[in-house]
C-alpha positions in Angstrom: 86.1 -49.5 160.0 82.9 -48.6 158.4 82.3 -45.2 158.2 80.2 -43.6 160.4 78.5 -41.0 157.5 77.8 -42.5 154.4 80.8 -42.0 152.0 79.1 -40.4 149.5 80.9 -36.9 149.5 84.9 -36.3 148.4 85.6 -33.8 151.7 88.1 -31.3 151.2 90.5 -31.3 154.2 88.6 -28.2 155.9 86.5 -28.1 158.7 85.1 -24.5 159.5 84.2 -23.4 162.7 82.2 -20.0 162.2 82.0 -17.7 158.9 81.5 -14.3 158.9 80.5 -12.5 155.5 82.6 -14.3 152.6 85.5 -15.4 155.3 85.7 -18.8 156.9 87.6 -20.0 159.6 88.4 -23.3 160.3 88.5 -25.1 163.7 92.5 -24.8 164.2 92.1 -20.3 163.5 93.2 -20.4 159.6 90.7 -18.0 157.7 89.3 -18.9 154.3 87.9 -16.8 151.3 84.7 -18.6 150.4 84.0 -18.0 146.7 81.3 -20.8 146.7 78.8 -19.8 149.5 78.0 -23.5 150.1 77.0 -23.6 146.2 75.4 -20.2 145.9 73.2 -20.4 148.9 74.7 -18.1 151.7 73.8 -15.3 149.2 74.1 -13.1 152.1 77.3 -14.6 153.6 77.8 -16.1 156.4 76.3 -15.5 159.5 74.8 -12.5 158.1 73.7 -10.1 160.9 69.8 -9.4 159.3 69.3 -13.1 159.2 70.9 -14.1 162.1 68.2 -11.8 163.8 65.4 -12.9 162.0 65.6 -16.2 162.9 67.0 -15.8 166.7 63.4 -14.0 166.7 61.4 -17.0 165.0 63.2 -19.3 167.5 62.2 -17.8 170.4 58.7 -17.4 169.1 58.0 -20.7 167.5 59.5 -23.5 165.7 57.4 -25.6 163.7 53.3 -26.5 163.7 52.5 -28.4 160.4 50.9 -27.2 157.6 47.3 -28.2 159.1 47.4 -25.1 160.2 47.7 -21.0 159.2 51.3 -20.0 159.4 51.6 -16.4 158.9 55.8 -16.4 158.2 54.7 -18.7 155.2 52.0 -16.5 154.2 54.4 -13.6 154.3 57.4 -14.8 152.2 54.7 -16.4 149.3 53.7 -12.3 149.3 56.6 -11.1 149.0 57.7 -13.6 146.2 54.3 -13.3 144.4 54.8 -9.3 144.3 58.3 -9.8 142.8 57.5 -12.5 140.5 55.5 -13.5 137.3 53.8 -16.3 140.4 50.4 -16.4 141.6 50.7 -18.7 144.0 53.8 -20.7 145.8 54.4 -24.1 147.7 57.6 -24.2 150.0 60.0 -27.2 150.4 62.6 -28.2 151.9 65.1 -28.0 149.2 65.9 -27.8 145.3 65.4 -31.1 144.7 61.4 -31.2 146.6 61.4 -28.3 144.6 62.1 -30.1 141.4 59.7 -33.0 142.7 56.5 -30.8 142.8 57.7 -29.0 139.6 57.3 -32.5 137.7 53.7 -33.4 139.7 52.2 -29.9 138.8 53.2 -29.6 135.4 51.4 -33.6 134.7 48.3 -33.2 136.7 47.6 -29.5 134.9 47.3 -31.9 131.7 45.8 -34.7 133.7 42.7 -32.2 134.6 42.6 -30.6 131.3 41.9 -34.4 129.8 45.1 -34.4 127.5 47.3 -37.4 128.1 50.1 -35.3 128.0 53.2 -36.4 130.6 56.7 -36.0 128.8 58.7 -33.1 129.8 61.8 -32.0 127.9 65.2 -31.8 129.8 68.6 -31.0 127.9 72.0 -32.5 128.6 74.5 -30.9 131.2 71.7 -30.0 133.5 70.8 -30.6 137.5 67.7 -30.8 139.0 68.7 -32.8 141.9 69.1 -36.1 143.2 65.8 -37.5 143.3 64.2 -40.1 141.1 61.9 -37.2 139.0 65.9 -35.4 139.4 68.4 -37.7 138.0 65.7 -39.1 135.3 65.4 -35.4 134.4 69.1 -35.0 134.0 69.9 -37.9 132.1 73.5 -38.2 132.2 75.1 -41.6 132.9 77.0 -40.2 135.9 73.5 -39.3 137.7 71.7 -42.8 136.6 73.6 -45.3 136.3 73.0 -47.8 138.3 69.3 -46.3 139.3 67.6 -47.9 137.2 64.3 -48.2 136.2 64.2 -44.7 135.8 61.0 -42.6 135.9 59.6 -42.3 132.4 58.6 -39.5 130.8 61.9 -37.5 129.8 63.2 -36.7 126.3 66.8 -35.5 126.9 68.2 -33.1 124.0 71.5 -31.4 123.5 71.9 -28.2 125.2 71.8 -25.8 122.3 70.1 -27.7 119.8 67.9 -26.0 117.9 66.6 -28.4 115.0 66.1 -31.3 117.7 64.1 -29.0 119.8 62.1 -28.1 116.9 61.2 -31.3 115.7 60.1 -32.6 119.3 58.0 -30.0 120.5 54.9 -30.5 119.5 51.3 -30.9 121.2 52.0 -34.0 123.0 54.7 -32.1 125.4 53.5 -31.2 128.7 56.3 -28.9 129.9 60.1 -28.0 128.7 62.6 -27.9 132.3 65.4 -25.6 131.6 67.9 -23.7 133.4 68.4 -20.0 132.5 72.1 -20.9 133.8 73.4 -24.2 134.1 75.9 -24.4 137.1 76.6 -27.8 137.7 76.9 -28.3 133.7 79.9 -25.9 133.5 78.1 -22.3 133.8 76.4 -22.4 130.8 74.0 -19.2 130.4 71.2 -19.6 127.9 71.3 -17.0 125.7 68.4 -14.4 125.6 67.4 -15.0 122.4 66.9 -18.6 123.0 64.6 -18.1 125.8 62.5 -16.0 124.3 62.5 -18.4 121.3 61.7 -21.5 124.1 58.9 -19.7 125.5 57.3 -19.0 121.9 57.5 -22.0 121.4 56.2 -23.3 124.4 52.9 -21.0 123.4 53.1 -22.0 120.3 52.0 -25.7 121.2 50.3 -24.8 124.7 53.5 -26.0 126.2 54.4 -25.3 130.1 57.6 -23.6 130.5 59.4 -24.3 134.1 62.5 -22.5 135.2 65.1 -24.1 137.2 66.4 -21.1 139.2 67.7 -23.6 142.1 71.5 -21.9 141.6 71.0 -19.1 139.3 68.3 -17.3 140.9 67.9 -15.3 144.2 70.1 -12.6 142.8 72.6 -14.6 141.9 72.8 -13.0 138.0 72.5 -9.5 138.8 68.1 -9.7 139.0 66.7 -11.5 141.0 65.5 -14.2 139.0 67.8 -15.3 135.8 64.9 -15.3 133.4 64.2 -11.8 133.3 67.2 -11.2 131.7 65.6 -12.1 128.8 62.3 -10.3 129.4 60.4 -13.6 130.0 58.4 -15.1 132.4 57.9 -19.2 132.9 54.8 -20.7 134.0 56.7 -22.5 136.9 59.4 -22.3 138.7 61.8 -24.2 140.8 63.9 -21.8 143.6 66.2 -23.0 146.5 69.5 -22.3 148.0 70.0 -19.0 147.7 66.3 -17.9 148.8 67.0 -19.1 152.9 70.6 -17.9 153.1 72.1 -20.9 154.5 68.9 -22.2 156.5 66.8 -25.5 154.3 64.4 -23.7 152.4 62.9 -24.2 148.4 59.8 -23.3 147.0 57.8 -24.0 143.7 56.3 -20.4 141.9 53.6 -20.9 139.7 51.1 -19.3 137.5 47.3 -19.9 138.9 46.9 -21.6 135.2 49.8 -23.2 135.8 49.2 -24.4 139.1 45.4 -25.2 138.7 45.8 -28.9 139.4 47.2 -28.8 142.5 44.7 -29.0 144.9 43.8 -29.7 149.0 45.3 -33.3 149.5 47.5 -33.1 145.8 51.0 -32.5 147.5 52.4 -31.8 151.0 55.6 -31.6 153.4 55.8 -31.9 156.9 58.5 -29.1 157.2 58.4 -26.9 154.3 57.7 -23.4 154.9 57.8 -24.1 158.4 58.2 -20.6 160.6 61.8 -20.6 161.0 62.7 -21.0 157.5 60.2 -18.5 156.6 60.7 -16.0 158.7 64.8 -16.4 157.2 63.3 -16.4 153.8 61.3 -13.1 154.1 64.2 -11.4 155.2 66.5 -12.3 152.6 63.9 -11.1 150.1 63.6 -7.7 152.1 67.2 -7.7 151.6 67.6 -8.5 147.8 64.8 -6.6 146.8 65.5 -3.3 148.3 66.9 -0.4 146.3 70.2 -0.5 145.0 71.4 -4.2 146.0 71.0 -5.7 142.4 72.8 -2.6 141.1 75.4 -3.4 143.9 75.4 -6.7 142.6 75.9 -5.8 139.0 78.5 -3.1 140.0 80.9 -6.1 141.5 79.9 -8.6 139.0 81.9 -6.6 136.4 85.0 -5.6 138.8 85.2 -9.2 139.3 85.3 -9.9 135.6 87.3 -7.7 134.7 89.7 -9.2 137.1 89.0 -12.5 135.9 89.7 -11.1 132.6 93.3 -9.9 133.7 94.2 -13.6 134.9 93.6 -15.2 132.3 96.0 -13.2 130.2 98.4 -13.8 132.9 98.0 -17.0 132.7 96.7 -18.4 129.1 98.3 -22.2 129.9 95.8 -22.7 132.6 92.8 -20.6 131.7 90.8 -20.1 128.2 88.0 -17.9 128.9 85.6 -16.5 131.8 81.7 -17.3 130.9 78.6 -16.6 133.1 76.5 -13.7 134.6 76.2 -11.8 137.5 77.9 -13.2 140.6 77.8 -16.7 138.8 80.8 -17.0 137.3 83.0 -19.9 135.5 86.8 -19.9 134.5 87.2 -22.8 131.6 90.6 -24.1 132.6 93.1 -25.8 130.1 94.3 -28.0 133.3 91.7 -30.5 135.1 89.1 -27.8 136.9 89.9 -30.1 140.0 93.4 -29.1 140.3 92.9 -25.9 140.3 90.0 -26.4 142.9 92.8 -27.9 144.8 95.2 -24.9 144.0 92.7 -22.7 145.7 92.9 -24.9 148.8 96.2 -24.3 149.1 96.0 -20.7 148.9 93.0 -20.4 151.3 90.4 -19.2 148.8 87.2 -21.9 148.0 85.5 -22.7 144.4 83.3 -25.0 142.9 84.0 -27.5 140.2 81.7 -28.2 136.9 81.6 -29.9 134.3 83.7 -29.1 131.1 86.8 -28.3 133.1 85.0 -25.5 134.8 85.6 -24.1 138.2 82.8 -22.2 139.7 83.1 -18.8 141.3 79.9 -18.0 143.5 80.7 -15.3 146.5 78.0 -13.8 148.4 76.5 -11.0 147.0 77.5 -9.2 149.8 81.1 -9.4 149.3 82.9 -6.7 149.8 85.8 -5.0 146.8 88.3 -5.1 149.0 87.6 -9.3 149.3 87.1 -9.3 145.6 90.7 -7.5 145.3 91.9 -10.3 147.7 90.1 -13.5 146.1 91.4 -12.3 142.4 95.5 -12.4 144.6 94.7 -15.9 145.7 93.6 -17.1 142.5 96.3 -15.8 140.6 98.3 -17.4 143.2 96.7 -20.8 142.4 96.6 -20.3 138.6 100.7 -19.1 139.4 101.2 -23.2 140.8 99.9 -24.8 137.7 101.2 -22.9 135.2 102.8 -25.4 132.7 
């Protein structure tokens, strides 16, 4: 029989009924311990009270009207992220990859305006920015293109971490470099600080545009609300999804005016992005991250959960080699396939996130509690306990 949904997802044998915070429960009453959030985008759990009102407000109010008009949830959350951010201005999509899709278009027509033929943009291997033909050309890897060919021009892939090729290929023919602060689907990879700071002098140096990828990584998600500032730097543009609509569809594109100067009436458009329910979900979730203390919280359980991570892997050094990330983005580099651990989990009622390099992702809401932290560290030594050679 063909299948009636394209069969382009490996399902795990759950389906969940209703979540509540970082618990899942599945249709036949079996509770799960999500340590994914759906990829690091129910940054505020599931079925979090806050947004659960916001948008049971919006919906009785108004759906959608189009972008031909004024809609003042849209002009809210673009305040709200322009008075937290290094942005001047911001677009809303639909997603992380329409994010990365503008992202590309602004950074080519800034040179296109400025009459410099300038349209390569350097990506490095072991990043994502989506699925998209702008996306998987961005990426590079064989597993994202093969077989999608011709790809878009205009990439120069280069190995994550190479200094001397980045060196010798920026120059003032670049238009932009795409990084992420903190690779996820490459195996949790943070950028160091230093190197940052080094990409975005460099980036001056040759008039450069510098766009962050904070798709996964941002919204919190590292202890700040944007990865970057880690490293007490700003990009001129900036890709942001998942995390920033809790679990509703929502992205967005931050930019400097500069930055963004190309981009104008009839340049780019959506016929649902920033529409009023995903908005008026947005703006709370940045209410909620931004006010005072919740980064600290964040921080404070980012290092009880490492600690703990810490502890396992001395318990179990035939499975495990070391715990790498930041914040609430988290990745244990197994000695066993990542995948069998994943499956491990499963077993044990607790949910993670394979990467690459034998990586399994650990991404809880922000909002999880200690006493669920205490609980997911059980179940993953439990897991680790079933694999142990």
């Amino acid at each position: 029989m063909i299948p009636s949904i394209l069969p382009t997802y490996n399902r795990a044998p759950f389906a969940f009924a209703k979540g509540e915070n970082a618990w899942l429960t599945t249709e036949d009453g079996a509770r799960v311990l999500d340590f994914g959030a759906g990829i690091a985008v129910n940054a505020l759990g599931h079925a979090n009270p806050d947004l659960v009102a916001a948008l049971t407000d919006q919906a009785q109010r108004l759906w959608h009207v189009s972008n031909l008009y004024q809609v003042p949830q849209q002009q809210r959350l673009a305040d709200l992220l322009v008075a937290h951010t290094f942005a001047d201005t911001v677009f809303f999509t639909n997603s992380g990859t329409e994010s990365c899709e503008l992202a590309v278009k602004m950074a080519r027509k800034y040179w296109f305006d400025k009459g410099t033929p300038r349209s390569t943009i350097v990506t490095f291997t072991g990043s994502f920015h989506g699925r998209s033909s702008a996306g998987i050309a961005a990426a590079g890897s064989e597993k994202m293109t093969r077989g999608f060919g011709p790809l878009l021009p205009g990439f120069t892939n280069l190995a994550w971490g190479d200094h001397d090729a980045l060196e010798a290929t920026l120059d003032d023919s670049i238009a932009a470099v795409l990084v992420e602060p903190v690779q996820g689907e490459g195996g949790i990879r943070p950028l160091p600080d230093q190197c940052l700071k080094g990409l975005r002098e460099a980036c001056d140096r040759h008039g450069i545009l510098l766009i962050a990828d904070e798709v996964q990584c941002g919204m919190g998600r590292t202890g700040k609300l944007f990865a970057h500032e880690w490293a007490g730097v700003a990009p001129d543009i900036m890709m942001v999804a998942k995390g920033i609509g809790g679990g509703f569809p929502l992205g967005a594109v931050l930019a400097t005016e500069d930055a963004a100067s190309g981009m104008t009436a009839g340049t780019h458009g959506s016929t649902y992005g920033g529409n009023p329910l995903a908005c008026a979900v947005g703006a709370r979730v940045m209410e909620v991250m931004t006010a005072d203390g919740f980064l600290d919280d964040v921080n404070r359980k980012a290092a009880r959960l490492r600690q703990g991570l810490e502890g396992l892997i001395a318990a179990h050094p035939g499975v495990f080699e070391h715990v790498r990330g930041q914040g609430l983005m988290l990745g244990l580099k197994c000695k066993v396939p990542a995948v069998e651990l994943v499956k491990a989990g499963y077993a044990q009622h607790i949910l993670t996130v394979p990467a690459a390099d034998e990586v399994v992702r650990l991404l809880p809401p922000l909002t999880i509690t200690d006493d669920d932290l205490t609980e997911g560290l059980a179940r993953l030594d439990a897991a680790a306990a079933s694999l142990a050679p």
